[in-house]
Backbone of each chain as nested JSON, in Angstrom:
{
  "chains": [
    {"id": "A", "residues": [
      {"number": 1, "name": "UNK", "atoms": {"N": [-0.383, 2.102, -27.282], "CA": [-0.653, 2.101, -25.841], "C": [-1.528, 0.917, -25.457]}},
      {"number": 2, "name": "UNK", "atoms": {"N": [-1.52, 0.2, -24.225], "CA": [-1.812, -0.848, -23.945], "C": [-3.123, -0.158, -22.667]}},
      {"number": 3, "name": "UNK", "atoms": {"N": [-3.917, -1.101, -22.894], "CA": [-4.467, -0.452, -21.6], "C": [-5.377, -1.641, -20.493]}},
      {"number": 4, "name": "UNK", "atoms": {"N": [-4.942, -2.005, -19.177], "CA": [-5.389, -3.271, -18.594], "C": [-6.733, -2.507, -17.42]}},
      {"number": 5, "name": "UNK", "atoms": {"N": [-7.467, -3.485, -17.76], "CA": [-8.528, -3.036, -16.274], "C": [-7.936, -3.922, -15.061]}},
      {"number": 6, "name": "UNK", "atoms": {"N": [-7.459, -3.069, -13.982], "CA": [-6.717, -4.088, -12.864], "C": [-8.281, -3.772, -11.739]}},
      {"number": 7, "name": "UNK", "atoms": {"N": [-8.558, -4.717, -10.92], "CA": [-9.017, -4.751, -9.823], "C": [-7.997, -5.291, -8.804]}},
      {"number": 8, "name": "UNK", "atoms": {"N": [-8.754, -4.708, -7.512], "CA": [-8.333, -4.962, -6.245], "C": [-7.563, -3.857, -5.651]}},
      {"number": 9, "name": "UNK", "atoms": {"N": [-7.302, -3.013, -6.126], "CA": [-6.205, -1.938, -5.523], "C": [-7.249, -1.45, -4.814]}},
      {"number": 10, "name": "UNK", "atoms": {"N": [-6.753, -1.128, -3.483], "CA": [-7.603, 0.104, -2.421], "C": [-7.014, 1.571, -2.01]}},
      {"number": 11, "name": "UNK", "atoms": {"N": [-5.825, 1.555, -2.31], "CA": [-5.145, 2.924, -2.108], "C": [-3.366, 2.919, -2.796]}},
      {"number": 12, "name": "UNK", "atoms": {"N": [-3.108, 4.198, -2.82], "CA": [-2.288, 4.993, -3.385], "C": [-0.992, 3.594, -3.246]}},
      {"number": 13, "name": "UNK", "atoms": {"N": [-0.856, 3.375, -1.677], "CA": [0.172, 1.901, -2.674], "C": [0.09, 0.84, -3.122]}},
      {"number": 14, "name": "UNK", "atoms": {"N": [-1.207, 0.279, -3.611], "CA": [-1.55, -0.53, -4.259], "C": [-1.044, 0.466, -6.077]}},
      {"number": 15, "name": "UNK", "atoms": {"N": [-1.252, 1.394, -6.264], "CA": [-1.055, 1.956, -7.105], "C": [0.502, 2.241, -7.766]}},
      {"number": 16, "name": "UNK", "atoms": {"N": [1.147, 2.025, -6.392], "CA": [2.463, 2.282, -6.456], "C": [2.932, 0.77, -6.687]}},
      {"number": 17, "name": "UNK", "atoms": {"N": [2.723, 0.039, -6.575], "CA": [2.731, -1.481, -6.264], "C": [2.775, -1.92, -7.844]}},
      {"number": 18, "name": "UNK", "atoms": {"N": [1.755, -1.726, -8.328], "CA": [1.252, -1.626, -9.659], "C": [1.797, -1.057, -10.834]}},
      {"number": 19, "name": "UNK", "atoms": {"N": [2.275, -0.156, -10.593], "CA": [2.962, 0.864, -11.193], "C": [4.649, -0.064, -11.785]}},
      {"number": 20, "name": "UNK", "atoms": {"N": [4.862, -0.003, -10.556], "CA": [6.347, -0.673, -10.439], "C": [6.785, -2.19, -11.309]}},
      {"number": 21, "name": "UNK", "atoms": {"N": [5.26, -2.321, -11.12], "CA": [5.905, -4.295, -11.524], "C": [5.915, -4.142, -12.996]}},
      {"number": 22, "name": "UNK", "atoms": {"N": [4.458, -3.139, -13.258], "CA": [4.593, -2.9, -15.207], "C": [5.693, -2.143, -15.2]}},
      {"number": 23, "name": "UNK", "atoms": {"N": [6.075, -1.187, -15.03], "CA": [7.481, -0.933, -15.439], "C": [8.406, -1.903, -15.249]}},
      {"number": 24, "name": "UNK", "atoms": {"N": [9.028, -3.087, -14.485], "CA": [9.914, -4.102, -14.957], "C": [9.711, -4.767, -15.877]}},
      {"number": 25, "name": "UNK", "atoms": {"N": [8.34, -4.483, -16.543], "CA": [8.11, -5.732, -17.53], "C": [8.909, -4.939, -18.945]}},
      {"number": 26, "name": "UNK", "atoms": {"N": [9.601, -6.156, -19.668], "CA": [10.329, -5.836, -20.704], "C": [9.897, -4.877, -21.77]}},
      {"number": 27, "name": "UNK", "atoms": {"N": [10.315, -3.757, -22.27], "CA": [9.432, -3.225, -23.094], "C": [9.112, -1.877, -22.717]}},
      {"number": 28, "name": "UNK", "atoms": {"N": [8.448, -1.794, -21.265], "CA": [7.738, -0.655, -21.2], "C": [8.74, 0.376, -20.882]}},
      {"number": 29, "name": "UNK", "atoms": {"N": [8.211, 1.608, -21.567], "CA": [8.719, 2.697, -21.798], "C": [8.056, 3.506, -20.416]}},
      {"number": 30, "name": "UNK", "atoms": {"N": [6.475, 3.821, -19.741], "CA": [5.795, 4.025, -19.461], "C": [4.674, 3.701, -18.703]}},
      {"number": 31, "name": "UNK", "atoms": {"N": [4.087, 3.665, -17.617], "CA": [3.152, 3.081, -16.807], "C": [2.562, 4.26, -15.808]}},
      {"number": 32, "name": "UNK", "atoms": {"N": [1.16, 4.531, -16.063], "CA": [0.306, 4.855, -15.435], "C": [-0.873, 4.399, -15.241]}},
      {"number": 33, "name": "UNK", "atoms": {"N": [-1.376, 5.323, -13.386], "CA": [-1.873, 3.589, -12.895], "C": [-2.883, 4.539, -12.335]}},
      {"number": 34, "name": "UNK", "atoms": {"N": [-4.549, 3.981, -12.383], "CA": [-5.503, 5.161, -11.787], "C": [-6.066, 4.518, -10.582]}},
      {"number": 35, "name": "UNK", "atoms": {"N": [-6.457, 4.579, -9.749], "CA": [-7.302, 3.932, -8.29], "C": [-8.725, 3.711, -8.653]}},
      {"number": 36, "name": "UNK", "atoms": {"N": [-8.713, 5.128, -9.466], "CA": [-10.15, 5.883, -9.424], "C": [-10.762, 4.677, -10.245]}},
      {"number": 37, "name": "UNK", "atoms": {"N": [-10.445, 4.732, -11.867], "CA": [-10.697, 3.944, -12.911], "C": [-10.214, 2.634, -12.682]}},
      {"number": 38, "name": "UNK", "atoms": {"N": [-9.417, 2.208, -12.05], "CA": [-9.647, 0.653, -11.485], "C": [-8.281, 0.192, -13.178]}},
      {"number": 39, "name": "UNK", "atoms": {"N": [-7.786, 1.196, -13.489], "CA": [-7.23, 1.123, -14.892], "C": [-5.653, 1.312, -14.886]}},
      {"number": 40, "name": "UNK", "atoms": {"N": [-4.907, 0.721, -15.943], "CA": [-3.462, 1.052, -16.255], "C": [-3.348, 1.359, -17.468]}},
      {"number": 41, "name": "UNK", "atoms": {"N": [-2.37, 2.235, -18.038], "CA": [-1.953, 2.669, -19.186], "C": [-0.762, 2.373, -18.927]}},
      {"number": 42, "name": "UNK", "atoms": {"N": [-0.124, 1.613, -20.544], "CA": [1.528, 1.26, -20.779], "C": [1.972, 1.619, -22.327]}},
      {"number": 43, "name": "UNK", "atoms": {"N": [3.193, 2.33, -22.537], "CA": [3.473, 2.473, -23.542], "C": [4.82, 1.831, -23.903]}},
      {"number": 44, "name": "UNK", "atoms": {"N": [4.643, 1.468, -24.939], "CA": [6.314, 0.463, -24.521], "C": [5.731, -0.513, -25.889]}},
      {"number": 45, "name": "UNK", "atoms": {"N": [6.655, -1.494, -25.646], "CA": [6.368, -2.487, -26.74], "C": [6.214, -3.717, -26.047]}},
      {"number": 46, "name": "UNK", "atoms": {"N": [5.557, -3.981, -24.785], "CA": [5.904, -4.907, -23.996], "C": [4.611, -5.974, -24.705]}},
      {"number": 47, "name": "UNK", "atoms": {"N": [4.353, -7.373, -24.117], "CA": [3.436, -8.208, -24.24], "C": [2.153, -8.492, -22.879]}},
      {"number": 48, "name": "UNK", "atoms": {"N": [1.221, -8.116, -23.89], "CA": [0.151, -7.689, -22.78], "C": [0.189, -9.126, -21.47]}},
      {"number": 49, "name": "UNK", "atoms": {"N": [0.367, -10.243, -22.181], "CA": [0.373, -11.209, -21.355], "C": [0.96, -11.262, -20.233]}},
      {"number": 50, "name": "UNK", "atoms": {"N": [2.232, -10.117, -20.503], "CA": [3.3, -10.298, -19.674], "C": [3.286, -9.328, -18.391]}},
      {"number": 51, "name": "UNK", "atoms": {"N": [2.683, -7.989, -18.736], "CA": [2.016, -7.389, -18.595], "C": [1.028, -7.974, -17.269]}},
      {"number": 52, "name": "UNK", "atoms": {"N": [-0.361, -8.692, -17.744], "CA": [-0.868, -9.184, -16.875], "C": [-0.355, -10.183, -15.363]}},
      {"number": 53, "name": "UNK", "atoms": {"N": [0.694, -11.141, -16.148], "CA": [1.221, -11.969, -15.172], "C": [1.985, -10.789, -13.724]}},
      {"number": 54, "name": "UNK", "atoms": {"N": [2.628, -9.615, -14.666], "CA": [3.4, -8.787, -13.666], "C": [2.048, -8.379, -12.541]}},
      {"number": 55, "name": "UNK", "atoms": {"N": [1.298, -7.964, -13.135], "CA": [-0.135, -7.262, -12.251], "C": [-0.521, -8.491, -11.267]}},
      {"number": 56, "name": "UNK", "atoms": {"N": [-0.744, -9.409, -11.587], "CA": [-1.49, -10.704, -10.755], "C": [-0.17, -10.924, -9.777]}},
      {"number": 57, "name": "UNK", "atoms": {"N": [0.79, -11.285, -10.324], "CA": [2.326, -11.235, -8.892], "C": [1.676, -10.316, -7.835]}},
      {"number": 58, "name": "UNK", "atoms": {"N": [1.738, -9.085, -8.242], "CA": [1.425, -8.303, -7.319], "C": [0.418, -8.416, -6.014]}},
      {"number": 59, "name": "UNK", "atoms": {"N": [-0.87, -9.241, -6.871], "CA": [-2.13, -9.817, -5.97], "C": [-3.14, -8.936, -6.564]}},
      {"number": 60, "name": "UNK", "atoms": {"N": [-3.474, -8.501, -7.837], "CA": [-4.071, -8.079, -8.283], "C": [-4.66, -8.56, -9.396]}},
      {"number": 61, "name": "UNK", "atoms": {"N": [-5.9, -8.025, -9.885], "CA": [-6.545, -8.589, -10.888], "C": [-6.287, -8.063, -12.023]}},
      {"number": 62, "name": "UNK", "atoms": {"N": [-5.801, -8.51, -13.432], "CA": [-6.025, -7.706, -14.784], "C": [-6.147, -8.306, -16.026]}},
      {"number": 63, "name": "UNK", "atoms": {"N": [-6.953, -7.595, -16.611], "CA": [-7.384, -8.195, -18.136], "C": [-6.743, -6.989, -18.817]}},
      {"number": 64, "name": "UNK", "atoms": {"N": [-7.145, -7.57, -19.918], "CA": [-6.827, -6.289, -21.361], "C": [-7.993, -4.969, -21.283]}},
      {"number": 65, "name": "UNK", "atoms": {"N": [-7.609, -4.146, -22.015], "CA": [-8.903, -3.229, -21.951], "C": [-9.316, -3.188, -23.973]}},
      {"number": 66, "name": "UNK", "atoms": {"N": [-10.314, -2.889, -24.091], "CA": [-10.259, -2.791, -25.872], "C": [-9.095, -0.939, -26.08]}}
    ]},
    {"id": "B", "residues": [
      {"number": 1, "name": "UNK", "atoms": {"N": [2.659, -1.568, 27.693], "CA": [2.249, -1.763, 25.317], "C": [1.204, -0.59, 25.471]}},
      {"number": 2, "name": "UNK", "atoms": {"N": [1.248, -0.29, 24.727], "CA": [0.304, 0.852, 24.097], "C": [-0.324, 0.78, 22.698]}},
      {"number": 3, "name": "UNK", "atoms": {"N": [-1.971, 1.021, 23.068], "CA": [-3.008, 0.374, 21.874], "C": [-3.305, 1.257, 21.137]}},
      {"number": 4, "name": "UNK", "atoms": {"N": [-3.222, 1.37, 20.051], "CA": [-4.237, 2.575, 19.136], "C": [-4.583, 2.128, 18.111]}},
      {"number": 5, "name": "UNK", "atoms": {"N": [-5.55, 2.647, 18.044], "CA": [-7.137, 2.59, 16.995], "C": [-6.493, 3.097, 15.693]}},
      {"number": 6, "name": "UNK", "atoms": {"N": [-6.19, 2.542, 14.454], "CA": [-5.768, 2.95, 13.583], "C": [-7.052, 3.027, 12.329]}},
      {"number": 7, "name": "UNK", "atoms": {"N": [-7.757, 4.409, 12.053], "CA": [-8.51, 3.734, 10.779], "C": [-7.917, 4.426, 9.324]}},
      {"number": 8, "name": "UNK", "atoms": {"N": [-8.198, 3.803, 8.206], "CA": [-7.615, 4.104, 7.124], "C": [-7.082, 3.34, 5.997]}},
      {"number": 9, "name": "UNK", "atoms": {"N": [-6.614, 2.329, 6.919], "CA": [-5.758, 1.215, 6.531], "C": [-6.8, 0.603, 5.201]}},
      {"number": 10, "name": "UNK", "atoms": {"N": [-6.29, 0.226, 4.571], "CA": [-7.081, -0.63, 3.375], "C": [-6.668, -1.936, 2.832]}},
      {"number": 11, "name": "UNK", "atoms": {"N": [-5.642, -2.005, 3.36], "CA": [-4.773, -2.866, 2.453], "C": [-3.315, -3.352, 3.758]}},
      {"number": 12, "name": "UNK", "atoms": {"N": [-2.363, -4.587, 2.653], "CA": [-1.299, -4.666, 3.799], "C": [-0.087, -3.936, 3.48]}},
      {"number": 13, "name": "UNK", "atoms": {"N": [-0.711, -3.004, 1.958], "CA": [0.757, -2.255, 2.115], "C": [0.3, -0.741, 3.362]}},
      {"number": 14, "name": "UNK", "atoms": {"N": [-0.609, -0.455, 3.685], "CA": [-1.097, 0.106, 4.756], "C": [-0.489, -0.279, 5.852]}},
      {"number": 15, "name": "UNK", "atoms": {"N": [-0.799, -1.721, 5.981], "CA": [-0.359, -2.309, 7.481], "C": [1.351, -1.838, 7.507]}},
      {"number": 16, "name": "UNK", "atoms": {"N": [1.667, -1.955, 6.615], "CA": [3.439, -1.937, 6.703], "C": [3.886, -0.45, 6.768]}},
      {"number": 17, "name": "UNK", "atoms": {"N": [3.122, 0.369, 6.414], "CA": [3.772, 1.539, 6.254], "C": [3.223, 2.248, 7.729]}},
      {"number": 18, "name": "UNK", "atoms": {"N": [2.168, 1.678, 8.131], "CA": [1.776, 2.009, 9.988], "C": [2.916, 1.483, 10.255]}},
      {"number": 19, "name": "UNK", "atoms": {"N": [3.07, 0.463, 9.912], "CA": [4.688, -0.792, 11.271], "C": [5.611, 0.233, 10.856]}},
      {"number": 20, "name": "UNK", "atoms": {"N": [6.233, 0.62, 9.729], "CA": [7.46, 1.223, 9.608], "C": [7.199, 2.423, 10.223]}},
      {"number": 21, "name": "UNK", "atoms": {"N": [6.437, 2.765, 10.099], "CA": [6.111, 4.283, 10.799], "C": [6.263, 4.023, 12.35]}},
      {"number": 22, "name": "UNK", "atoms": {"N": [5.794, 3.598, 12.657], "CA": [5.575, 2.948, 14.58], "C": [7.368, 2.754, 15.015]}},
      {"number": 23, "name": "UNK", "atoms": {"N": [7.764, 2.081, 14.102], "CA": [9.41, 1.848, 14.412], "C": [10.193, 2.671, 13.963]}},
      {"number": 24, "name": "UNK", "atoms": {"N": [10.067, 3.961, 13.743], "CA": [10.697, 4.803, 13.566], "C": [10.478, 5.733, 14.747]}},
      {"number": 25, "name": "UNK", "atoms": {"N": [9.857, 5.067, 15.692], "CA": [9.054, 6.575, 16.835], "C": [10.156, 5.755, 18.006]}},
      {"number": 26, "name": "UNK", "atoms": {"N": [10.711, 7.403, 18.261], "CA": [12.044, 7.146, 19.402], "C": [11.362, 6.078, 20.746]}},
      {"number": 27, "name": "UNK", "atoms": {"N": [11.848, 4.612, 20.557], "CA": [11.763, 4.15, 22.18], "C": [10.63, 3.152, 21.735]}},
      {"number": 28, "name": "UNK", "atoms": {"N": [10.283, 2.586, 20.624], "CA": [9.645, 1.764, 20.317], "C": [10.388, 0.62, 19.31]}},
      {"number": 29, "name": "UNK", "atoms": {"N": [9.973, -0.873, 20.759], "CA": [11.16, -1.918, 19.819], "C": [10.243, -2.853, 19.482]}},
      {"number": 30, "name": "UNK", "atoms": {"N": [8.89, -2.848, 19.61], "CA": [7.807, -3.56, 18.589], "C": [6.654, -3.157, 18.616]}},
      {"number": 31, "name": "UNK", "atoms": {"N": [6.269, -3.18, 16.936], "CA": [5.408, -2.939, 16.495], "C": [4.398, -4.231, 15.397]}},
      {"number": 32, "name": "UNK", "atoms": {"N": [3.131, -3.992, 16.11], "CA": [2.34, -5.046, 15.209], "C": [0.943, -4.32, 14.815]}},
      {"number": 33, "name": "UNK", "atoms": {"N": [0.989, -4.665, 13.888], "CA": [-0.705, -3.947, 13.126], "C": [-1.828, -5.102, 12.797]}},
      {"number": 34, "name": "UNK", "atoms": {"N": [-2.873, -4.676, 13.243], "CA": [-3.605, -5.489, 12.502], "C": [-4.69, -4.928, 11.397]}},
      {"number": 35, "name": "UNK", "atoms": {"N": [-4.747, -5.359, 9.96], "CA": [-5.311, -4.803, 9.133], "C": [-6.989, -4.944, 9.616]}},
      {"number": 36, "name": "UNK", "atoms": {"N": [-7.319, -6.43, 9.914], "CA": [-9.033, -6.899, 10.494], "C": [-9.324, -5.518, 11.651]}},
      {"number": 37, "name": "UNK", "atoms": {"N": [-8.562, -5.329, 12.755], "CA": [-9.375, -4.682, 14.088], "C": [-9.176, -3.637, 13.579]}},
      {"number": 38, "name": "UNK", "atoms": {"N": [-8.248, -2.93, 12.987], "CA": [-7.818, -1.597, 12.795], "C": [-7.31, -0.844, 14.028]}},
      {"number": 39, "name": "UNK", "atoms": {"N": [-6.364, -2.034, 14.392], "CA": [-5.069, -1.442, 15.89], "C": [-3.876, -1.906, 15.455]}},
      {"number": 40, "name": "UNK", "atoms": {"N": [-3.203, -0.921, 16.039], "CA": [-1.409, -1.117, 16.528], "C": [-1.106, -1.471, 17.527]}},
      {"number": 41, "name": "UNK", "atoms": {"N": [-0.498, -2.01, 18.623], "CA": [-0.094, -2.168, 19.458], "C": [1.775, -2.044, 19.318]}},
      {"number": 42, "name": "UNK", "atoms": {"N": [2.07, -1.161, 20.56], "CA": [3.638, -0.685, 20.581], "C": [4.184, -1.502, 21.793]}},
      {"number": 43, "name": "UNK", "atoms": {"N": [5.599, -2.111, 21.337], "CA": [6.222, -2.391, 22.838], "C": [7.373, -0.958, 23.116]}},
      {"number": 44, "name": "UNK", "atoms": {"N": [7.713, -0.62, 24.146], "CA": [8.799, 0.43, 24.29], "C": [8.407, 1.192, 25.248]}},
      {"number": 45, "name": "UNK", "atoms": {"N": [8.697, 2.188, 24.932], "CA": [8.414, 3.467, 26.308], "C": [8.675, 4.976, 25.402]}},
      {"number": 46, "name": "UNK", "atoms": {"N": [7.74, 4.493, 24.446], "CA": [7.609, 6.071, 23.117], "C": [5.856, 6.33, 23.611]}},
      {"number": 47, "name": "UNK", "atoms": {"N": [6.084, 8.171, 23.232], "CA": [5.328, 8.759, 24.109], "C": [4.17, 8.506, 22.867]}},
      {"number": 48, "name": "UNK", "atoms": {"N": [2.609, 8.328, 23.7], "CA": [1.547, 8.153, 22.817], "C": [1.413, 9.261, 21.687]}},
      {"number": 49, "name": "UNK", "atoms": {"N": [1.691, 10.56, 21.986], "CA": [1.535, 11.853, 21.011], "C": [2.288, 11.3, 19.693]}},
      {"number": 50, "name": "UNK", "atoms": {"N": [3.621, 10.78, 20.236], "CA": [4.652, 10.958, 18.789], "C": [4.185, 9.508, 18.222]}},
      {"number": 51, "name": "UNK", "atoms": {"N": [3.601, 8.329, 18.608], "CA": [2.696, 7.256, 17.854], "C": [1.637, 7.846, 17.367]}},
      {"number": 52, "name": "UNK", "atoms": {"N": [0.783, 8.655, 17.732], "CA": [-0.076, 9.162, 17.061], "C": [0.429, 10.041, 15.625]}},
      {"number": 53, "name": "UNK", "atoms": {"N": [1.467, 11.048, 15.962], "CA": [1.9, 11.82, 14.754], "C": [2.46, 11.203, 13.884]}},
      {"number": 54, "name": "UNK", "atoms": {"N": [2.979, 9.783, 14.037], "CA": [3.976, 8.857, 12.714], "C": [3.024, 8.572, 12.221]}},
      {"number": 55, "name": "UNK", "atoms": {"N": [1.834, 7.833, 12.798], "CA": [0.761, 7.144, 12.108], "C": [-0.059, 8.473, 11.417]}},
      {"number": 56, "name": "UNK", "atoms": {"N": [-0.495, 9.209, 11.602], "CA": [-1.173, 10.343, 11.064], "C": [-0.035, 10.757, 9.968]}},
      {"number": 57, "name": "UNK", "atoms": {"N": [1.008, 10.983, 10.029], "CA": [1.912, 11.534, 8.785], "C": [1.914, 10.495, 7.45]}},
      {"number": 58, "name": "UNK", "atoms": {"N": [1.686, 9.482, 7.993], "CA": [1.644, 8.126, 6.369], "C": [0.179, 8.658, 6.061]}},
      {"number": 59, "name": "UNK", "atoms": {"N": [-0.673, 9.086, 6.987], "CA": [-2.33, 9.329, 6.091], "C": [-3.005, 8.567, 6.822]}},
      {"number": 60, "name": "UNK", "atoms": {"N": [-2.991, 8.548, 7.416], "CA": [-3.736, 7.456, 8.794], "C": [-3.915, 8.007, 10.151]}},
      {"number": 61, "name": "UNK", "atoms": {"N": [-5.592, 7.788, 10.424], "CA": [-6.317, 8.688, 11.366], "C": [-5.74, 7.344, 12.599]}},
      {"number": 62, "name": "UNK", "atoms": {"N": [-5.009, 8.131, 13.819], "CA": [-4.835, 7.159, 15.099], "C": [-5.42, 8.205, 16.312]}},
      {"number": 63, "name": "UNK", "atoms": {"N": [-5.656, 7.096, 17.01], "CA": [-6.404, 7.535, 18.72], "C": [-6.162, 6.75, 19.382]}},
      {"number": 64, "name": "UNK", "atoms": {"N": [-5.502, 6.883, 20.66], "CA": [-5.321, 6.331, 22.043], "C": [-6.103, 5.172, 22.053]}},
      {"number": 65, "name": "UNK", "atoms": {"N": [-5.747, 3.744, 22.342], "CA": [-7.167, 2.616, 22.782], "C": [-6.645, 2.373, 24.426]}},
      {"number": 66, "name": "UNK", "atoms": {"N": [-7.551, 2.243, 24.908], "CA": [-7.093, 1.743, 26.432], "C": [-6.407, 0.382, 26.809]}}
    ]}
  ]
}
């Protein structure tokens, strides 16, 4: 499981927004996305890099999480 | 035109889902949001109640502006 700290989301469709782009990214099996925790979970075999670039398209911020 | 006070909004997927909402209300042929003032403004001849209830059904508090 992959897990990114995204900033910038303010509500439920920023979440949905978010949600959507990691699931096109190659790989993922899985994507859940919290408001609360500012956080994403992905399960899949995708590349975190790729991962990130999908999140920032969006207009959002994300790193890796440990 | 008819003004209302939209608060809630956070974001511009907010703004869009007020506009789509606004243009779905019988007798309204434009709609513009602004995310900064937190107003809508309607062109048409749709009754203020049923602009108020589209915008309140996405999750968004609206009130009459003069």
């Amino acid at each position: 499981m992959l897990k990114l700290k995204v900033e910038g989301m303010s509500c439920n469709h920023c979440v949905m927004a978010v949600k959507k782009a990691l699931l096109k990214v190659p790989g993922v099996e899985r994507a859940e996305v919290s408001l609360e925790k500012g956080e994403a979970w992905v399960e899949g075999k995708a590349e975190v890099e790729a991962l990130i670039r999908a999140v920032e398209e969006e207009g959002y911020k994300a790193s890796p999480l440990a």
